[in-house]
C-alpha positions, 0 to 999 in steps of 0.5 A, a space after each residue: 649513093 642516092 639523090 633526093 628531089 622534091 618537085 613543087 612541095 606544098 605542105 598546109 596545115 590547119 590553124 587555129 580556129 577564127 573566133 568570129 566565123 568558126 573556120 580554120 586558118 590554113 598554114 602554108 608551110 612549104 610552098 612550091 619547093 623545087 630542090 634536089 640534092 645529089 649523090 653523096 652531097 652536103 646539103 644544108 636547109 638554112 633559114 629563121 624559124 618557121 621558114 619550112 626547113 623542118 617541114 621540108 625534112 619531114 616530108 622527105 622522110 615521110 612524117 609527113 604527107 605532101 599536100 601537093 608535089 612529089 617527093 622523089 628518091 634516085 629518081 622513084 618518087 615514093 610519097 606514098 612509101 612508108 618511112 621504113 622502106 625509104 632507106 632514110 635514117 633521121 636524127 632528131 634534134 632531140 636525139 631521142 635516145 632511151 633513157 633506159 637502155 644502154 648505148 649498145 641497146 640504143 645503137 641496135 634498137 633498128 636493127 632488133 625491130 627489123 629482126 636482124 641475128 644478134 651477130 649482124 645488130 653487134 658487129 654493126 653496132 660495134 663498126 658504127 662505135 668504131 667510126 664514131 669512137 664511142 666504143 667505150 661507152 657502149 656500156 652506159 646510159 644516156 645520163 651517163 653521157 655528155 651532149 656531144 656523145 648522145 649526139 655520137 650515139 644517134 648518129 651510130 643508132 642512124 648508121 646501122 641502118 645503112 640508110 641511102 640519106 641522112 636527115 639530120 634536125 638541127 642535132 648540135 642546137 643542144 651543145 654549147 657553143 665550144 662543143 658545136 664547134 668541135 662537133 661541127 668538125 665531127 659531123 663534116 668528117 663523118 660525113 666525108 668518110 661514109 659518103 651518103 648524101 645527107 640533108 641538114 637542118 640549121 638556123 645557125 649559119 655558121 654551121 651552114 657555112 661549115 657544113 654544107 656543099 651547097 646551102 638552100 636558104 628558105 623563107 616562108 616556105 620558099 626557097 630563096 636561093 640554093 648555092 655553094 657557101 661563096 655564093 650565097 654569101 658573095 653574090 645573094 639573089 635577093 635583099 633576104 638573103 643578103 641579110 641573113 647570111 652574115 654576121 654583121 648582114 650585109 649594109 644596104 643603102 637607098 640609092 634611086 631605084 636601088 639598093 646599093 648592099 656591100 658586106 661590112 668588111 669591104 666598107 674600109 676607112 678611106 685611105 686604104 681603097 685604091 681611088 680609082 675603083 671605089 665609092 666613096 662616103 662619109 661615115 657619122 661615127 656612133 661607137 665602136 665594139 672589139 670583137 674578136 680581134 676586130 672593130 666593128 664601127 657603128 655609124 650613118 653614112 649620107 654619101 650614096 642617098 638617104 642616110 642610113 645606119 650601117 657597120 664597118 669591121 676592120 681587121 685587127 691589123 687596120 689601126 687608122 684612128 677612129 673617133 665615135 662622135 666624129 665623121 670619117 671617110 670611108 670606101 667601097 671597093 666597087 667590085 665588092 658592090 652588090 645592086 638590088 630592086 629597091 621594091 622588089 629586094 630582088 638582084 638587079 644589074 650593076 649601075 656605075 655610081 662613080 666616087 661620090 
C-alpha cells in the first residue's frame, strides 16, 4: 500500500483572451494545495464545480503537469514520471470503455498494450470479474450492459493493472439515484477488500459521507478543511464548510462579531431542550415540507440579533404542533453551537450567550 502527497500544488491555465488588450486571463486551479493521503486509505475530494478536485486528480496521475509543487508517491516525488510508470490506475467518469470491444477485451486492453502472455491478461481479467461479480458478462458489449456493470467493468479494467492507487472521477454521477446508492456500497466494499489507497472524486456529499475515511473539501482551489466525516460535519473550519456539507446546511445566525452556526436538527421546539443548557429563540414560522419521515420548518428567528431565515428538522417521532404563520419557541442545545468571524467566516472561540 502506498501514499500520495502533493506539497504546495499550483495548477494555472491560460483563459480566454481579453478583447481589449489581447492578453490571456490566468486560471488559478490549484492554489497551494498541501494534502497527503496514507497507506491503504479512503480519501475523498469533495467540493462544488470548479473547485480544482478533478485538476488535483489529474495532476496526481500525471495528465497534468504541476505549475509549481511536488507531487510525491511512498515518498518519491515523480512530477516528471510519465502515467504509466506511477503504478496509478484512474477510472474516469466517462468509464471510457470501447464500445467495439467486448468486457473481457476491455478488462485486458492494459495488460495487451504492456505485452503481457495471453495466460497473465485471462487469469487477471477473469480474478478481477470474479471480485466484481461480473464473470458472466465478460462476453457482451458495453451496450449491452447497464450503468452500474460499466461502472464494474472499468474498475475491473483498473484492477488488472495492479496499481499501488486508485483515482477515481466521480464514476457513480451517471447512475440513477437508486443505483448510486447500491453502488455506493460496492465501491466501499471493494475497496476494504484490495486495501490500495484510493482518492476519489465527488460533489455529492453523501457519497463523501459514505465513502470516505477522511474527506478534503476544497474551494476555489484551496483546501478548506481535511478530516474524518464527523468532523467536517460537526466541527467545520469555516462558514464554507459549514454550508456545503449538509442537506439542509447548517444555520448562521448574526450575533455582534459573529456567527452563531447550528445544524437544523439541533434547532428543536422548545420544550423539548433541557433549560439549563440552551439558547433560546423565537421562530416566525413560514411553511413547513415532509421529507423523509422528517419536518423541515421554514421560518425567521429574532432572538440571537438580526433576524434571519433558518430551517428546523424534526424527527418524525417529535409530533409538538406547529402552525405556518405563527411564532414558535424553539432551542439550541449549547453544546451543539458552532462560533464563527463574522468577517472572516473562519472558527472562532465559543462566547457564553446565555438564554436569550
Amino acid at each position: 500500500m502506498k501514499t500520495v502527497e502533493v506539497r504546495a500544488l499550483v495548477k494555472t491555465f491560460d483563459g480566454h483572451l481579453r478583447k481589449r488588450r489581447g492578453k490571456a486571463d490566468t486560471v488559478r486551479a490549484l492554489d497551494g494545495v498541501d494534502l497527503a493521503a496514507g497507506p491503504g486509505e479512503y480519501l475523498v475530494l469533495l467540493g462544488p464545480s470548479g473547485c480544482g478536485k478533478t485538476t488535483l486528480l489529474r495532476t496526481i496521475a500525471g495528465l497534468e503537469r504541476p505549475t509549481e509543487g511536488e507531487v510525491l508517491i511512498d515518498g518519491q516525488v515523480v512530477n516528471g514520471l510519465p502515467p504509466r510508470v506511477r503504478q496509478i490506475a484512474m477510472v474516469f467518469q466517462s468509464y471510457a470503455l470501447y464500445p467495439h470491444k467486448t468486457v473481457m477485451d476491455n478488462i485486458v486492453f492494459p495488460l495487451r498494450a504492456e505485452k503481457a502472455p495471453k495466460e497473465t491478461r485471462e487469469r487477471k481479467a477473469r480474478w478481477a470479474a470474479g471480485l466484481l461479480e461480473i464473470e458472466p458478462l465478460l462476453g457482451r458489449k458495453p451496450r449491452q450492459l447497464s450503468g452500474g456493470e460499466r461502472q464494474r467493468v472499468a474498475l475491473a479494467r483498473a484492477l488488472v493493472r495492479d496499481p499501488a492507487v486508485f483515482l477515481l472521477d466521480e464514476p457513480l454521477s451517471n447512475l440513477d439515484a437508486k443505483m448510486r446508492a447500491t453502488a455506493r456500497d460496492e465501491l466501499k466494499r471493494f475497496q476494504q477488500q484490495i486495501g490500495t489507497t484510493t482518492i476519489y472524486v465527488t460533489h455529492d456529499q453523501a457519497e463523501a459521507m459514505g465513502l470516505g475515511d477522511r474527506i478534503a473539501v476544497l474551494e476555489r482551489g484551496r483546501v478548506r478543511q481535511v478530516g474524518t466525516p464527523v468532523e467536517v460535519y460537526d466541527d467545520p473550519a469555516d462558514t464554507f464548510v459549514a454550508t456545503f456539507i449538509g442537506s439542509p446546511p447548517m444555520n448562521l445566525v448574526r450575533r455582534g462579531d459573529r456567527l452563531v452556526g447550528f445544524r437544523p436538527e439541533h434547532l428543536l421546539p422548545a420544550e423539548s431542550v433541557p433549560q439549563d443548557a440552551r439558547i433560546t429563540m423565537t421562530l416566525q414560522v413560514e411553511r413547513m415540507e415532509y421529507l423523509s419521515g422528517d419536518r423541515h420548518v421554514y421560518g425567521t428567528v429574532t432572538g440571537l440579533g438580526d433576524a434571519t431565515r433558518v430551517i428546523a428538522r424534526l424527527p418524525a417521532t417529535l409530533d409538538t404542533p406547529i402552525t405556518p404563520g405563527e411564532p414558535h419557541e424553539f432551542a439550541v442545545p449549547a453544546g451543539r453551537l458552532r462560533f464563527f468571524d463574522a468577517d472572516a467566516g473562519t472558527r472562532a472561540p465559543a462566547v457564553p450567550i446565555g438564554d436569550r
